[in-house]
N, C-alpha and C positions, 0 to 999 in steps of 0.2 A: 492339609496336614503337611504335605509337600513344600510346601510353602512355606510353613513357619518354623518346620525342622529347617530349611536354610538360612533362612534370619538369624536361626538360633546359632549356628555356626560361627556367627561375626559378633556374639553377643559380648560385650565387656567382663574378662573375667573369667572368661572359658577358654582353657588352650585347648587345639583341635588336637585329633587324633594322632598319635606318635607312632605309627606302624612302621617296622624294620622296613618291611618290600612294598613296592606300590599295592593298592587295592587294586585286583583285578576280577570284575565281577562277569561271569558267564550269563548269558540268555539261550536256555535252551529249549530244546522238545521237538517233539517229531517236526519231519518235512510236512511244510505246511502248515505250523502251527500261528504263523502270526511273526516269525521271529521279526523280520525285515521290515513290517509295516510296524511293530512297536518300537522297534528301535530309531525309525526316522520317530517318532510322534514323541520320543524320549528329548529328542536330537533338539526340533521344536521348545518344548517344556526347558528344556538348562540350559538355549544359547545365552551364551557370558555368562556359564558357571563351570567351577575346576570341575568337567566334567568331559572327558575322551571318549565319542561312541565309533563303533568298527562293526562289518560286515566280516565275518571271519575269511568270510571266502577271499574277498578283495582283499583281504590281507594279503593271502597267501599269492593271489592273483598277482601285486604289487612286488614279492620280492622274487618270482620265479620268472624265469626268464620264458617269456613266447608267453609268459600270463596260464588263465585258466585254462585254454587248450592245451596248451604245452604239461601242463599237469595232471590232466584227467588219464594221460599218456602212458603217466610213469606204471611203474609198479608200485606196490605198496608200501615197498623197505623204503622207497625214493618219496614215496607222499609223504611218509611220517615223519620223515624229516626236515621236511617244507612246511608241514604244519608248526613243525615245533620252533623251526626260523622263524613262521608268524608269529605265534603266540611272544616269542623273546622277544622279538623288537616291538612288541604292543608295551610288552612291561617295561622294557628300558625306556621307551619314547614317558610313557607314563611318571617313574621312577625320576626323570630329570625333569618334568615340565607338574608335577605334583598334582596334577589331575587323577582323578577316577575312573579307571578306562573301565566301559563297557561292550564287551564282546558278544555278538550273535554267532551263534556256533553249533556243531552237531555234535550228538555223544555217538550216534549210530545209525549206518544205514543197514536197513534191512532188505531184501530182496525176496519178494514172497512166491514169485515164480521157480527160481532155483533153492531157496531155501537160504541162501547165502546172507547171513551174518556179518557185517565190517565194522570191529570199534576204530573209529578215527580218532576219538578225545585221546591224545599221546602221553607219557610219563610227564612231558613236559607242560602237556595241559594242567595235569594233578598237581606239577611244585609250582605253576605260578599262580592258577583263581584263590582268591580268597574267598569268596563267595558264588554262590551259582543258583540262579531263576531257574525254576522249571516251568513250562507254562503245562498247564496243567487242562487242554483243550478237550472239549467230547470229540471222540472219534468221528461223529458222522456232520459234525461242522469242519475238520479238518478233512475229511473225505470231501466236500463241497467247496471248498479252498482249493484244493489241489485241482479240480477239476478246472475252477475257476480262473486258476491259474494261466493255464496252457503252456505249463514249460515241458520242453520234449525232454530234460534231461531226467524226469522222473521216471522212477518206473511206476508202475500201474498200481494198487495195493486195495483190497476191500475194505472194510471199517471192520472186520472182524481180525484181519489182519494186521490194522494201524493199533487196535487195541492192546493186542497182544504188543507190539512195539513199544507201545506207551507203557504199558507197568514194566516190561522188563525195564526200559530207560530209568525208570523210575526208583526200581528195587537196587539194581546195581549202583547208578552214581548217590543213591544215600549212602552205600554201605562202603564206599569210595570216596565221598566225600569224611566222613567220619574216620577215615585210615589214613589221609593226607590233611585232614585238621581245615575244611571246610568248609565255609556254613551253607548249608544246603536251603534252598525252602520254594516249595510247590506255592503257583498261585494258580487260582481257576476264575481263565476270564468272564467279562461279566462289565456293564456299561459303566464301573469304576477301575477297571483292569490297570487304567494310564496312573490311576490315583496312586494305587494300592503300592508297584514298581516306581514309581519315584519316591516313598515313603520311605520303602525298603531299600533303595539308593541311597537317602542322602542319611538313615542309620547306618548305613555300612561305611560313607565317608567319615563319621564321625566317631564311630565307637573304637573304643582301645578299652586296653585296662587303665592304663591312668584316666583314658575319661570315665569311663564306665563308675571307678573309685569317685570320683570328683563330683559326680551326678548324686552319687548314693551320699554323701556326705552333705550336699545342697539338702537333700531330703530330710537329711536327720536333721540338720540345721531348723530348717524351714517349720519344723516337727517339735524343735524345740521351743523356737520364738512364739509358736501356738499354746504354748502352755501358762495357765494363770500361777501367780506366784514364784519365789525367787527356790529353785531344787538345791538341795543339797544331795539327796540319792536319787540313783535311777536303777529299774531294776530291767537288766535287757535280756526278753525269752525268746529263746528258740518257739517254734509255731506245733509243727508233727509231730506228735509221740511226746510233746513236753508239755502243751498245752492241754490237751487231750492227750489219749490214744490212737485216737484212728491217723491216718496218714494218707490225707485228702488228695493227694496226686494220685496214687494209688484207686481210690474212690473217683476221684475227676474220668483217669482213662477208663475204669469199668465200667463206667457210665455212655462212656462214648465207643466202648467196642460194642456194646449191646446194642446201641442204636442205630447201628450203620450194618449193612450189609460188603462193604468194602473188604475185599480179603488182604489188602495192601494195610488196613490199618493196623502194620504190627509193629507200630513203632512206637512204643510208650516208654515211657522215661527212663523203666529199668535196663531196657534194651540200650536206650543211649549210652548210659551210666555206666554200662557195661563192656561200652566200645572204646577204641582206645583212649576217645576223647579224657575217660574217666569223670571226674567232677572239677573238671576246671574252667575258667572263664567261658573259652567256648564250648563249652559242655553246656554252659546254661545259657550262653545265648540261644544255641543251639533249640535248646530246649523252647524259647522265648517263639521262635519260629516255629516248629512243632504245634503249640497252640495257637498263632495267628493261622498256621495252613487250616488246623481243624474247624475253625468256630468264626464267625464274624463276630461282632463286638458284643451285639442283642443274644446272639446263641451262646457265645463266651460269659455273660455275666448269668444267666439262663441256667447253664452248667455249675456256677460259680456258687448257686443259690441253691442248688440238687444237692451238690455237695455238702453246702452248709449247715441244711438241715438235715443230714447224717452226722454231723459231731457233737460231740458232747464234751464241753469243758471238765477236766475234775475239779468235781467238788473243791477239793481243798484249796486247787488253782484260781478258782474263782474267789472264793472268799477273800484268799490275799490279795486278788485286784479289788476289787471291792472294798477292802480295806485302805490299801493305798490309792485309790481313788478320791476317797474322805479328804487326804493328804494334799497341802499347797505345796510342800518340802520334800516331799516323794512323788516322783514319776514310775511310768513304764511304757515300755516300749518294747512291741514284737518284733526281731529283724530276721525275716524269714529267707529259705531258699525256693521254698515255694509260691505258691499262688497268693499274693498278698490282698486280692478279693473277696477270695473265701474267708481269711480271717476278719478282714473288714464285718463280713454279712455272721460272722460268728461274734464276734465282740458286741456287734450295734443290737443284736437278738437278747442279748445280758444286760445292755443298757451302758457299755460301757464306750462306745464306741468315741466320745468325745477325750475319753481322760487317757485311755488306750488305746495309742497310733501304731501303725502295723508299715514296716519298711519294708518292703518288698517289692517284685515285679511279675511279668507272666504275658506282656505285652509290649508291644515296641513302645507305645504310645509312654510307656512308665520311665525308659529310659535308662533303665539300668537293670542290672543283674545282681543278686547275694550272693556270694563266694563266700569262702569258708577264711578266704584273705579279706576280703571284705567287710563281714563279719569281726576280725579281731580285728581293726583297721578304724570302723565306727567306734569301737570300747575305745581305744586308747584316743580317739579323739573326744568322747565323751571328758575322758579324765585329763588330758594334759590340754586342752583347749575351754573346755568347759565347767574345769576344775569340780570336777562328779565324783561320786562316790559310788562304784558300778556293783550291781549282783547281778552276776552271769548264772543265767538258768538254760542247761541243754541235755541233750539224749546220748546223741553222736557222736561218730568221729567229727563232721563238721563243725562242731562246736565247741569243739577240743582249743584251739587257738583263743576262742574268744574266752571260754572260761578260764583259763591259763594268763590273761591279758587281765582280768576284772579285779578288783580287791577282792571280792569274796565268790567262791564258785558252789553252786549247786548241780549236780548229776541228779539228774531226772530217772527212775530206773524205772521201766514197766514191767508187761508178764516177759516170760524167759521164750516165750515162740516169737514174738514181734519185736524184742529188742533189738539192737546191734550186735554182732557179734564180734565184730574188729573189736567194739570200743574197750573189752575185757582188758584186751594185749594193750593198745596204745594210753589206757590208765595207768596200768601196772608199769607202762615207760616214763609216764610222765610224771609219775609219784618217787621213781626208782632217780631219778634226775635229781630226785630235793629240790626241784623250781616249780611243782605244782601240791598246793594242799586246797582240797576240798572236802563237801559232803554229800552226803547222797542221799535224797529222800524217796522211798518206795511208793508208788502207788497203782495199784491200792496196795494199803500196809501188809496184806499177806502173802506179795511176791518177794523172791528171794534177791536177798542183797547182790551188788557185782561186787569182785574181790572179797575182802573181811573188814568188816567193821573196823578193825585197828588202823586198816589203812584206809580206807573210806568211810567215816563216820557216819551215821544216819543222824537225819533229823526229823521231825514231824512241823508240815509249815501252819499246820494250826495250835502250835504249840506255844504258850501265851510269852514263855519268857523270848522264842525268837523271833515272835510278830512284833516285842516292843524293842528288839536290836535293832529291829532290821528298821524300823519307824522312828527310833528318835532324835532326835535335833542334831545332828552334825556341829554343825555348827563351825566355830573359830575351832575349836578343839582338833579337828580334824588333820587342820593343816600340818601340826607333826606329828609322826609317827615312831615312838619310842622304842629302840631296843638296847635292853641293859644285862649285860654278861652275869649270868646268873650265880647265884652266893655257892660258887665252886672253891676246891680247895685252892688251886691254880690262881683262878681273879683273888683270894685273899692274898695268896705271894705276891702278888704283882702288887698288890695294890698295898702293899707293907713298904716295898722299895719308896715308892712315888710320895708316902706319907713321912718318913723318918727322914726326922728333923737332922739328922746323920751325915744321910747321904746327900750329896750337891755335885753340882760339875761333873767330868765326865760318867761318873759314876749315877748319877742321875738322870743322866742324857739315855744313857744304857738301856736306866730303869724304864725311859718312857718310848725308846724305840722298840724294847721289848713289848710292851701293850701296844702300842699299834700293830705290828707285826702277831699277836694274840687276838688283838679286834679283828685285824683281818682278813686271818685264817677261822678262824672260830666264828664269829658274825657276819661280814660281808661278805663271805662266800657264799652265806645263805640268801644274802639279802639279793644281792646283784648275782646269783646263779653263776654255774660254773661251764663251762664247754671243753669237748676234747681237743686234744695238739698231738701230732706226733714227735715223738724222742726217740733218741737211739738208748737201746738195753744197754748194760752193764756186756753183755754176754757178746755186743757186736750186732744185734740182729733188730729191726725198727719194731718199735711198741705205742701204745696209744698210755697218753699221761691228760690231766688235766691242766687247766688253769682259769684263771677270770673271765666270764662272759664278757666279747668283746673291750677285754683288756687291752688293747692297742689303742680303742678310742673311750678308753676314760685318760682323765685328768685327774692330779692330787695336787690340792693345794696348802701348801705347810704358811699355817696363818701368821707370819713372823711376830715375834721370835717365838713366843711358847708353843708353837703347835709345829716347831720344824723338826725335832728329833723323833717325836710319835709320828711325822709323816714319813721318815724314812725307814720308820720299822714297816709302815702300812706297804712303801716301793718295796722293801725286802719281799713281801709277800705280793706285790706284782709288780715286777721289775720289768713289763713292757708297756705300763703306763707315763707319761706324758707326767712330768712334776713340775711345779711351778712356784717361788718363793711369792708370797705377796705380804708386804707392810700393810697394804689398805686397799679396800676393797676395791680404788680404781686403778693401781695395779695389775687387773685382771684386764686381758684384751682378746678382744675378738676371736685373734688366732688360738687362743691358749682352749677355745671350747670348740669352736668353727668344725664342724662333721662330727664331733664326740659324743658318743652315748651318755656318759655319767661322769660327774664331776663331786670329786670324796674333797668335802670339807675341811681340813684337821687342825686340831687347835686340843691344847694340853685343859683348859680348864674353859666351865660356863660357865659367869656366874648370872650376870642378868641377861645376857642372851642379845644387846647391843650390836657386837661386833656380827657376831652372826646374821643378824637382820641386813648389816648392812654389805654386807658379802652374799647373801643371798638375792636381794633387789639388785647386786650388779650383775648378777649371773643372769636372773629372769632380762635382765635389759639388756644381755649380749645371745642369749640362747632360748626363744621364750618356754622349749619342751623338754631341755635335756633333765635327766635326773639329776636330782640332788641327795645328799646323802654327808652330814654332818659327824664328822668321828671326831672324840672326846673322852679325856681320861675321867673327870669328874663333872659333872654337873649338878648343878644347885637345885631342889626338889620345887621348890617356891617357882624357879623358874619354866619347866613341863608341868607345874600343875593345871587341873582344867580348869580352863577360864583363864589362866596366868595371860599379860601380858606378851609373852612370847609366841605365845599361840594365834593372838591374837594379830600382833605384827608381822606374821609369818602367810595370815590368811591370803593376803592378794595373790599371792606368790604359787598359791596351786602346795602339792605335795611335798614335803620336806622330811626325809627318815634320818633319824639321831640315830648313833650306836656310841655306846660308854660301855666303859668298864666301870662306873657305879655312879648311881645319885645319893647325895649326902642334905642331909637334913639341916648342916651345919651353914648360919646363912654368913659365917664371916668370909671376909673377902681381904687376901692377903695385900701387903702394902712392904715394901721396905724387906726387912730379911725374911720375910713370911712369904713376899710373893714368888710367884713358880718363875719367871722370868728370870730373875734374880738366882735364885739357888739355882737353875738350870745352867749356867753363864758367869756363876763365879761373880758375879757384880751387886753384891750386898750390901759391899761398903762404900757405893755408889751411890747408893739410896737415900 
């Protein structure tokens, strides 16, 4: 395994780990536990690999002057200090030569004769490992070590003695390593012991978040290519409490506190979850370790299957996979934070397990971790890579980004003891935003709603009209997405100016930067969401104001000549976006998208939707993921119809959103003193 996690390292296509500070991995455990004879056997196994091994002691031997005698000398204020000079120049030496340094070291020596207690691991130990082995030795094999040894400088210790050493070691650097951000993990030797720690080496040299992301994305990939027929939708669940009810971590450690006798095992997920790490990247790696220390692989899948047959899918959940399993043009896919085994051994028990793939981890060997970022990270590559049509199904706060990321979001709600209790407040933020709309389906139907109905609507998923939404053909249609300023009093003023035969030149320029500036405000605020800025009061004193979500990196492009006075109504209403005249769609360069979120279309009239296609195919060829977003005073109804043409030329291109101030049934198309060019510009009698 060791072996080909290094292979894997130099594979084409995988950048390695991006860590700010060197990896700096600890090997520790009581005197006598083995540290110095695995660390040569480490030394052996990686020669000519980026890989730094060190005896702590000759470290510190190496930078103190008279060596170890002259050290054992000092006082204690003067050891820690010298410890912590070793430990620095491990990681700078590290740091410039990009190797993985692994350190043999002490967390504590105990003296059981006087009683006396010394932590040597310094502050400076805590800010530089990134990770720490604990060897995890039976007392009375390291009682026969020590013996075996014959080094005078030990003191004498019984195995009732070294016991107690061993869990305090134990109890304290988890609870240590989880306050300086860590990753901790007990191994317990055994005739694969060498295996097990270079495994757990060369995942420590390689995991980051960007790889960790880049792994999980391989998966979904890989996940996807497995699939028969061309999707149009995918539907992606959360696993605990959305799949089911039960919440199989939960059930996994119950299972495993009852069968141990072990008083140390009180470290289950909540406990993690609840340390500073919180629920972040290394919180689940974290985690990942936790279940490699508990279980070998036969005991882990073992557990994997205890568990499994304690869940019960709901009903209604099943049906709709079951349904969309029928489906060549519908997917699903579970992307869990959890144990992606259990759901495996839950799925294949339904018979679903070939059409319903489960992204997750719980093992080194998997490679990666679910985050709540990684999580909204697969949605959005489902959609602007695989051009999908996403329904986010979740419980929690962690699933709060991804349903927020999908086109359409389902809140899963169960009974009111087992839910979430955050997820109340951060729905009510994210609804209160106007960047999130969803709904929420109860199950079973006679638990009570979260929020109100108004603001979270319920649905029923076996409710035949929204089994055949959520099922039907996509298709070409899909690729735009219509939004037309609704028959208010306001869009008929505006749209009187822009009609009468009257008005021309500047007074019609007026009329059409006024609707942009009306689309703007009114529409794409909704569309492309808003973020706070701070302003200064009237009053002299700083306040929080709004403006465009990442308005600094959109672009507007005013489609010359009829779409440039509606695009300067659209700058009026964000005047810290990026404007750009273009004649013709190649026009458009690199720079003018290059780092930009969203890129606003504008152009005064659509009629067959031409020009637009070809301004859209130069964007997908300069930008292949940014948004697009097409503003327009009128458009032609023939031309967003479904099935139309335009829809259909629009499909390669992934997602395309229209907003108009109205569609017109009317299919003439101006020429000479009719057209909007012309009257906008005073050049009628040019025609």
């Amino acid at each position: 395994m060791a072996d080909a996690l290094l292979d894997h390292s130099t594979t084409p296509g995988m950048s390695p780990a991006s860590n700010k500070k060197a990896v700096v991995v600890g090997i520790y455990g009581v005197q006598g536990s083995g540290k110095t004879f695995l660390l040569n056997q480490l030394k052996d196994r990686f020669e000519g690999k980026p890989f730094a091994f060190y005896d702590g002691s000759q470290v510190i031997g190496s930078v103190v002057d008279g060596g170890l005698a002259a050290f054992r000398k000092m006082e204690e204020q003067e050891k820690d200090y010298w410890r912590s000079r070793a430990i620095e120049d491990v990681a700078k030496n590290c740091a410039k030569s990009g190797k993985v340094a692994v350190v043999a070291g002490h967390y504590m020596l105990w003296n059981e004769k006087n009683g006396s207690k010394n932590i040597v691991c310094t502050q400076k130990d805590l800010d530089t490992y990134t990770h720490i082995i604990y060897l995890n030795v039976p007392p009375e094999v390291i009682d026969q070590q020590r013996r075996n040894d014959n080094r005078g400088d030990r003191e004498t210790a019984s195995v009732a003695h070294l016991a107690r050493w061993q869990l305090a070691e134990k109890i304290e650097l988890r609870s240590l390593c989880r306050h300086h951000g860590i990753l901790f993990s007990i191994v317990s030797p055994g005739s694969n012991l060498l295996d097990i720690v270079s495994t757990l080496l060369c995942d420590f040299k390689e995991h980051s978040v960007e790889y960790n992301l880049s792994r999980a994305i391989i998966g979904l990939d890989d996940t996807l290519t497995a699939t028969h027929g061309q999707l149009e939708t995918i539907l992606v669940m959360d696993a605990d409490k959305t799949l089911a009810a039960e919440d199989t971590g939960a059930l996994f450690w119950g299972i495993v506190s009852k069968a141990t006798s072990d008083a140390e095992i009180q470290h289950t997920l909540i406990d993690l979850f609840k340390s500073p790490l919180g629920y972040s990247y290394a919180a689940f790696r974290q985690a990942v370790l936790l279940y490699e220390e508990t279980a070998n692989d036969h005991e882990f899948d073992a557990l994997c299957q205890e568990v499994a047959d304690a869940v019960t899918i709901y009903p209604e959940v099943l049906t709709l996979l079951r349904s969309v399993a029928q489906q060549t043009h519908v997917g699903a896919v579970v992307v869990t934070c959890g144990l992606r085994r259990i759901w495996e051994k839950v799925l294949g028990r339904e018979g679903l397990a070939e059409k319903v793939k489960v992204i997750g981890g719980g093992r080194i060997a998997d490679g990666f971790v679910i985050t709540e970022v990684v999580k909204s990270a697969l949605v959005s590559h489902l959609q602007e890579i695989h051009h999908l049509y996403v329904w986010a199904f979740g419980d929690g706060p962690l699933d709060l980004g991804t349903l927020k990321q999908a086109d359409q979001a389902v809140v899963v709600v169960g009974k009111e003891q087992t839910r979430s209790k955050s997820m109340e407040v951060k729905l009510k933020n994210a609804i209160r935003d106007r960047n999130f709309r969803a709904r929420q389906v109860l199950l079973p139907d006679t638990v009570p709603p979260r929020l109100d109905v108004m603001q979270l609507p319920t649905l029923q998923l076996d409710e035949s009209h929204f089994v055949r939404f959520l099922l039907r053909r996509r298709g070409l249609q899909e690729a735009l997405h219509v939004t037309c300023a609704p028959e208010r009093n306001a869009a008929r003023l505006l749209a009187t100016r822009m009609r009468d035969a009257a008005v021309a030149g500047p007074g019609l320029r007026e009329a059409h930067r006024r609707v942009g500036w009306y689309l703007a405000i009114e529409h794409l605020a909704d569309v492309l969401g808003v973020e706070e800025c701070p302003i200064q009061h009237v009053q002299g004193k700083s306040a929080t104001g709004h403006q465009l979500s990442h308005e600094q990196k959109t672009t507007i492009v005013a489609l010359m000549r009829g779409g440039e006075p509606m695009a300067y109504g659209v700058n009026d209403a964000f005047p810290l976006a990026m404007f750009v005249h273009a004649s013709s769609a190649n026009d458009l360069k690199r720079h003018h998208l290059q780092d930009q979120r969203a890129v606003i279309l504008v152009d005064s009239v659509v009629n067959t939707g031409k020009t637009t296609v070809e301004f859209v195919k130069r964007v997908r060829e300069l930008h292949p993921t940014i948004r697009i977003i097409v503003v327009a005073g009128v458009i032609q109804a023939k031309c967003v119809a479904e099935g139309s043409g335009l829809n259909g030329a629009l499909a390669p291109y992934g997602k395309v959103e229209l907003v108009t101030l109205r569609i017109s049934d009317n299919m003439y198309t101006g020429s000479g003193n009719t057209d909007t060019g012309n009257r906008l510009f005073n050049t009628v009698h040019l025609a």
